[in-house]
N, C-alpha and C positions, 0 to 999 in steps of 0.2 A: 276476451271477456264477454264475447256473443256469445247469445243464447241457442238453441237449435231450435228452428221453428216447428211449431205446432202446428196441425190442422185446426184446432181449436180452443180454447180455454171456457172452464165454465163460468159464470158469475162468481162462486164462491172463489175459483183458486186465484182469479184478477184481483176481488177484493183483498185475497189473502194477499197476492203481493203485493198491491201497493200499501197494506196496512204497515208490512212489514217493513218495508221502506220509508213510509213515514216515518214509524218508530228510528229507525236509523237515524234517517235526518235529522229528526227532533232532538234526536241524545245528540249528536256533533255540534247541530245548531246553539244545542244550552253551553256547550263545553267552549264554545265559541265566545259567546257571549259571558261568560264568566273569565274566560281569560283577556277578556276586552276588560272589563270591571277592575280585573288585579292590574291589569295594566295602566287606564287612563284613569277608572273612577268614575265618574261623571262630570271631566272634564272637557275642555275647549276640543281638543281631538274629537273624541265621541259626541257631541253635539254635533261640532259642525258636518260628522258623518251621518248623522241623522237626515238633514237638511241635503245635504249633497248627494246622498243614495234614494232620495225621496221619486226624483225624476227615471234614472237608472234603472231600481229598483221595481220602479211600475211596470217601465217599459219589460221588467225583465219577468216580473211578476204574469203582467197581462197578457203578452206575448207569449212567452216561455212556457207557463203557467201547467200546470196539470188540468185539463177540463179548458185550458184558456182558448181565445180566437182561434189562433192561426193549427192548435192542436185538435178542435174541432171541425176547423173546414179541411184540415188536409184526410183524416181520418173517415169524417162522411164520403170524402169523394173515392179515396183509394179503396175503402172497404168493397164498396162498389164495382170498382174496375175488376172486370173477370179477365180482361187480358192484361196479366201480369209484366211483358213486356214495352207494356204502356205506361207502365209507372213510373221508369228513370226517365224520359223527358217531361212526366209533367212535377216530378220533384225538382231536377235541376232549372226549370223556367221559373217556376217558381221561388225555388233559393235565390235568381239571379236575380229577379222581378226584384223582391222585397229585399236581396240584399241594396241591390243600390237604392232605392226610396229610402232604406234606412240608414243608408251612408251620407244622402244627402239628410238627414235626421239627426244624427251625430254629428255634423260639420255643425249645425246650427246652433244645437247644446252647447256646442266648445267654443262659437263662435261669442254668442248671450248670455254663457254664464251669470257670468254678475247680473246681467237683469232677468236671470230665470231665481237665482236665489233671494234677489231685494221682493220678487211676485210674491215666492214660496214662505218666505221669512220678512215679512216686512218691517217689523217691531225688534229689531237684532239689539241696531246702534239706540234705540232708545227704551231697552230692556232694561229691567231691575239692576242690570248689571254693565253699562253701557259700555265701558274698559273691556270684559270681555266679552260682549256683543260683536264687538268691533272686529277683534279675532277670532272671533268664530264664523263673522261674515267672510274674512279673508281665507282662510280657512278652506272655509265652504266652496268658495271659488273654485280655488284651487284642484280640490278633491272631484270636483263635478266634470272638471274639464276633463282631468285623468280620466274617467269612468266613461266619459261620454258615447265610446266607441262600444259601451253595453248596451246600446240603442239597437246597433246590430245584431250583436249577440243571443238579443231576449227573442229576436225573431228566428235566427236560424236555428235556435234551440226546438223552438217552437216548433218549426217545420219538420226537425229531425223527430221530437217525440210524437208527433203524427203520423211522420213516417213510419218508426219502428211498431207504434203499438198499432196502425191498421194493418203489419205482417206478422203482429202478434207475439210483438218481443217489449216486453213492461220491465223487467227485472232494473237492466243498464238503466234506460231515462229516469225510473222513478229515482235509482239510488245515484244520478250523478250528481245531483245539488250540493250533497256533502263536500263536494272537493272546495265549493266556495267558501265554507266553513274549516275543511284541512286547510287551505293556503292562508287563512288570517291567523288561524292558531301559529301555521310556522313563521306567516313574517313578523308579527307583534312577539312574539315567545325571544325570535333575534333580535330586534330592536331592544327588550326589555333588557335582554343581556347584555348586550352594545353599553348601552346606555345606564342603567341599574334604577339609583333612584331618579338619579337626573331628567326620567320621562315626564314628569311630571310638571319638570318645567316651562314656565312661559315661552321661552326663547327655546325647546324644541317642539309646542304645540305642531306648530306647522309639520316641519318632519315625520311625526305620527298618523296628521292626515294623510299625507303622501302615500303612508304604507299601509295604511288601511284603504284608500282607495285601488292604490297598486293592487292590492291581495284581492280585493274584489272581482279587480277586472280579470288579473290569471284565472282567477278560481271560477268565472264564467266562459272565457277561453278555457281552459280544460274540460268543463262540461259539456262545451259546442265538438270540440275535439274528439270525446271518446265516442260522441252519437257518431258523428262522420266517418270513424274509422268504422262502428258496428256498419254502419249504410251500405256503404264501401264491400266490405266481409260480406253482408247480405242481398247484394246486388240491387241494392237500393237507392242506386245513384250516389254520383260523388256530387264536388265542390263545381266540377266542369261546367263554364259561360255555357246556358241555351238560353234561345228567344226565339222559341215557337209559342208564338205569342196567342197565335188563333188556335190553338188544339183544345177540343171541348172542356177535358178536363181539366184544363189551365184555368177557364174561362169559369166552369164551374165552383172552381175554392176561389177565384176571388171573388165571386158573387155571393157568398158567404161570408167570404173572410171582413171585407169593408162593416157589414151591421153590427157583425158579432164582435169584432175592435171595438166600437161605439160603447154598444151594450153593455158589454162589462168594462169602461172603461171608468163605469158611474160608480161604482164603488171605491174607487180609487179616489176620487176629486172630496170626497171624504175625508182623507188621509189630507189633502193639499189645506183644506180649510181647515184641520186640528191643528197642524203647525203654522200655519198662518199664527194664529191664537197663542200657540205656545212660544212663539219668537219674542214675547213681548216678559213671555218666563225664562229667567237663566235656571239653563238646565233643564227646562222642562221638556224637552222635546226627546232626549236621549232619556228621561227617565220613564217616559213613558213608551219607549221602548223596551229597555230592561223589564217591566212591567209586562208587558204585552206578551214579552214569548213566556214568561212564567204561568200565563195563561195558556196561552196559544199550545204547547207543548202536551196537557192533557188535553185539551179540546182537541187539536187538532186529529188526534190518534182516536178519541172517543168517536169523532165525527165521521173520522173514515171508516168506524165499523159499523157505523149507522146509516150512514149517507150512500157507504159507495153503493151495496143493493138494493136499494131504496127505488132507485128510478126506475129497472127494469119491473120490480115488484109492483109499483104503481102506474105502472102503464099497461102491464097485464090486467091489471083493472078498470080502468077508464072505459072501457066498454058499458055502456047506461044496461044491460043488463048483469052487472057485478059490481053496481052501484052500494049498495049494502054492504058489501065485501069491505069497496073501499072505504067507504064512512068508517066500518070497523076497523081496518087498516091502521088510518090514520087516529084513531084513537089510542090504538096500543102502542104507536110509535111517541106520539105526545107523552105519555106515560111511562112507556121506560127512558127517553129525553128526562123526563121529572125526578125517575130514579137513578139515574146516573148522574144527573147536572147539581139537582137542589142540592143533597147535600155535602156534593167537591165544595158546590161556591159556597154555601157557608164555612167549613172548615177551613176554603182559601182567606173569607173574609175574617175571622179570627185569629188565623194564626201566621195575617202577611205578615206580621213584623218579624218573626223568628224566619220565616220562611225567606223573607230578602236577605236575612243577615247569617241564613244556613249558606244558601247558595251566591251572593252576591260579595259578603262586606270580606272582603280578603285585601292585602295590599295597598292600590290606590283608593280606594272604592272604603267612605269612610261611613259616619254612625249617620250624619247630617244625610249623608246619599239614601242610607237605607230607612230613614224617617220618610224624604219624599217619594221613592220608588213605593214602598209601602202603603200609603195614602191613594197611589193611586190605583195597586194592588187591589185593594180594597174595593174601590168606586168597578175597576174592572170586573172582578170576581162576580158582584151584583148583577150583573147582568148574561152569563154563561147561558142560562136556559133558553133566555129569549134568543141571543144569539143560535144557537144550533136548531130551538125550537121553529125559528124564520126558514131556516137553511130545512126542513123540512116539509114545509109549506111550501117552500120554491119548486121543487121537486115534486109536488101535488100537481101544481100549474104547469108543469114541462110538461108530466104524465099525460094532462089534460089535452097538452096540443098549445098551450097559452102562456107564451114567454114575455106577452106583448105587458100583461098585466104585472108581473114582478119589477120591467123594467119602469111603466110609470110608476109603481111607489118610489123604487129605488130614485128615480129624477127629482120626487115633491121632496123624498127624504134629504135631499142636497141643503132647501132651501129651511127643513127643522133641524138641521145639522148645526148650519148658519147660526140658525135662531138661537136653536139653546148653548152653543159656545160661545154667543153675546153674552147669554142671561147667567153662566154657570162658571166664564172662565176665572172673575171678579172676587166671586164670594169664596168660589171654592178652589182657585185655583188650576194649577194641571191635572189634580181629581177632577175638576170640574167640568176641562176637554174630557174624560174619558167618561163622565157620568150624563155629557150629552149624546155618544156613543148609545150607550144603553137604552137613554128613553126613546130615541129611534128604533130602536130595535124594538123596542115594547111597541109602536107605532106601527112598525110594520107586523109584526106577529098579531095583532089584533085586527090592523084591515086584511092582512089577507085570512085570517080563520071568518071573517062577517064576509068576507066576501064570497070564500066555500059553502060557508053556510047557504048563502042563496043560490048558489050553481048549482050547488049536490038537492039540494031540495030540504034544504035540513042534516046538520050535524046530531052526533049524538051528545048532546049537553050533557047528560046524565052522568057518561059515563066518564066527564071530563071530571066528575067531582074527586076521583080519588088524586088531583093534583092537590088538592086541598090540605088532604092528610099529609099526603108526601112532603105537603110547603111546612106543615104545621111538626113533622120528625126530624126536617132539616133546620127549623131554626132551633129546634134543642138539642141536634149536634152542634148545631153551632156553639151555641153557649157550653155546652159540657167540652169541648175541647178548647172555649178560652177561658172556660174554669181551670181546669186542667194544666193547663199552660200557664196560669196565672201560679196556682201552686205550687206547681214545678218552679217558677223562679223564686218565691219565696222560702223554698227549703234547700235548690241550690242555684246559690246567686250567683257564679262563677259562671262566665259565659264563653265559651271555646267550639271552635266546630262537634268534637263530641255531644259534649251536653246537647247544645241544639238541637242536633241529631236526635237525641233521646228524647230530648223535649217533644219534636214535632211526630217521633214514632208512637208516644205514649197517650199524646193528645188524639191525635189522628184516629189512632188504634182502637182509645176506649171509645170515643164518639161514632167511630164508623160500627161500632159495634153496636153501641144501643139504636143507632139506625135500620140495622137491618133488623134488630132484636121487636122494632115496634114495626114496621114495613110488614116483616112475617105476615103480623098480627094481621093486617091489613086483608089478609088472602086475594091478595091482586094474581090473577091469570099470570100478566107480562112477569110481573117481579117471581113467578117459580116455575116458570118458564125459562126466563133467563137463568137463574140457578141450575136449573137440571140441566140446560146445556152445558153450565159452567163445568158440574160435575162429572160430566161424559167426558169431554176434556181436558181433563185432569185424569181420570180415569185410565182412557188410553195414554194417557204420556208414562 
């Protein structure tokens, strides 16, 4: 399933594949996540797997990551090396290096359990729900220890997509995530059979953790697997013990690899302080996962046709004589950010409640689930622009040469993080975690455009105004498609996956259409710019 190497790829065809890889993994990931729903619901299982994949998950996220540490220092250094022959010893020293640091790192996971889950979830046993706080503490345990040894895994993942894509093979790494999604579908899908209704049960919670932590760990062992054997295939080094400890290149990625861990590790501790908050909510922690990816899932696909050439494009400019360039640059990416984001999240934000109970309310997975997934659907949705809008700001400051400033927001953000999951968890609940999410992200989108503003010498304000209209066509799709939707259930009040379906086709449909119908109007560059590309492409197909 190796690829044949290239002498090169362009920007466009790397964006193209990993777009299209995402897209992949996003559809396995929802189908994952929906037959986790018909199976547990938002029950003790799926909570405590929340909790218990939180630590795993990071390490697998941050490590592993696509763009993460260990896939950046290995990538800088080999792209580099003209002596190809130099590259199996400094891949295997370093698999061996960070394998065992990270083995003593999983011994210690499995060893603290319990006091890494009481840190993460401290509010469990004295939750709204304290009877099942309690099992879903034990639970949690349980499931964390099994996983533990993904501590390792998220690194050698890591190393191998560094390795592959500095010889310029993307295809495999981007598309092997999905196998941790095939193995939960296949081992829950047997349990559920096993079992039928009886999952559901108190007295097999535990059980279900088991299997959904087991399904996690294969499913990241087989990710680690199929890179090893392309490595392998591409004389890219095996599994084989080195410790040539002093060869420059060894020396070089870890002198990288240590800051860059740090770095992005800040975003994550984000994640640690919203469950903190939400342990003290039953249920709240796995609902606002269910939540997240029904976000996550257009953004993330939006993001990657935005973001991936973003950087080369804005580094090409950072030159202070294609300043002007750039200030325009960066205005017409704000902009179409505005026309792609505003009016998703308003339609998200009208039409979560059908939308949780299109894709979620099957089986376990009951009306009570799909009221709080929804709620925070909602608080999520609000907040899309800023999020992608930030993520292209950040991408301003790399261009620039200045990683240093993204990272202090991202630190102060830790401590507004905090603040507003005090002031927001109370009134509003687990909306309430996810709508302190958002004003962070509003927090950071506004220091870093004031901060551009004074490096670049002056932004173009002016021509910021057409988010204005954008905001002003997106909240009346909004409303035209919870109009919409409203009427549609009062003419057919029968609710079954069809209707839904039609429901959110028609809503959607008519709203996304007076959108574009007033946008036209607008005669924005970006907005028929992007059309005519659309059109080309489609064209040729």
């Amino acid at each position: 399933m190796t690829e044949s190497p290239k002498p090169t790829k362009s920007i466009a065809n790397i964006a193209g594949i990993v777009a299209a890889a995402t897209l992949i993994s996003k559809v396995f990931g929802l189908v994952r996540q929906m037959a986790l729903a018909a199976a547990f619901g938002n029950g003790v299982a799926i909570e405590a797997f929340t909790y218990a994949y939180a630590i795993p998950g990071f390490l697998l996220i941050l490590l592993g990551g696509i763009n993460g540490p260990f896939h950046s220092a290995i990538v800088s250094v080999l792209a580099k090396e003209k002596d190809k022959s130099q590259v199996v010893p400094i891949v295997e020293t370093i698999t061996t290096i960070v394998g065992l640091v990270l083995l003593l790192v999983s011994m210690l996971i499995f060893c603290f359990a319990s006091n890494a889950i009481d840190f993460f979830a401290p509010s469990l046993t004295h939750s709204t729900d304290a009877i099942r706080g309690a099992l879903v503490r034990q639970s949690a345990i349980e499931q964390l220890q099994i996983m533990s040894l993904m501590a390792v895994l998220g690194g050698l993942i890591g190393i191998g997509f560094g390795t592959l894509s500095s010889a310029d093979f993307y295809w495999l790494p981007s598309i092997s995530p999905l196998l941790t999604s095939a193995t939960t579908i296949i081992g829950v899908g047997g349990l559920a059979i096993y079992l039928g209704r009886n999952i559901m049960l108190p007295e097999y919670a535990l059980l279900g953790g088991r299997v959904l932590a087991g399904t996690a760990l294969v499913g990241a062992l087989l990710q680690w697997l199929m890179q090893v054997i392309a490595q392998w295939r591409a004389g890219l080094g095996t599994i084989k013990p080195r410790f040539e400890w002093r060869r420059q290149g060894v020396k070089d990625v870890l002198k990288i690899l240590a800051p860059a861990t740090f770095s992005s590790s800040t975003s994550q501790i984000n994640l640690f302080i919203d469950l903190s908050f939400a342990s003290g909510i039953a249920g709240a922690a796995s609902a606002m996962q269910y939540s997240g990816l029904l976000v996550q899932t257009p953004l993330g696909i939006i993001s990657n046709m935005i973001l991936v050439p973003l950087l080369p494009e804005f580094s090409r400019l950072a030159d202070p004589s294609t300043r002007t360039q750039l200030k325009d640059r960066i205005r017409q990416i704000l902009v179409l950010t505005g026309i792609t984001m505003l009016p998703l999240s308003a339609i998200i934000v009208a039409l979560s409640f059908p939308i949780v109970k299109t894709v979620y309310q099957y089986g376990a997975f009951k009306t009570q689930d799909s009221q709080l997934v929804g709620s925070i659907l909602i608080a999520s949705g609000l907040g899309m622009f800023f999020f992608l809008a930030r993520d292209v700001l950040v991408r301003v400051f790399y261009a620039l040469g200045d990683g240093s400033t993204p990272f202090k927001i991202s630190m102060v953000n830790i401590f507004f993080n905090f603040l507003f999951d005090y002031l927001l968890w109370k009134p509003f609940g687990a909306a309430g975690i996810t709508l302190s999410t958002v004003c962070i992200n509003i927090i950071s989108f506004s220091t870093m455009l004031f901060l551009l503003d004074r490096r670049l010498n002056g932004l173009p304000w002016l021509g910021f105004l057409p988010l204005v209209g954008i905001f002003i066509a997106s909240v009346i799709t909004g409303g035209i498609a919870w109009g919409t939707s409203y009427m549609w259930q009062q003419f057919v009040p029968m609710s079954n996956t069809i209707t839904l379906i039609l429901q959110l086709v028609l809503s959607g449909g008519i709203s996304s259409t007076v959108f574009l119908a007033i946008v036209s109007q607008m005669k924005l560059p970006e907005f028929d710019r992007f059309v005519g590309q659309l059109r080309q492409k489609i064209s040729r197909k």
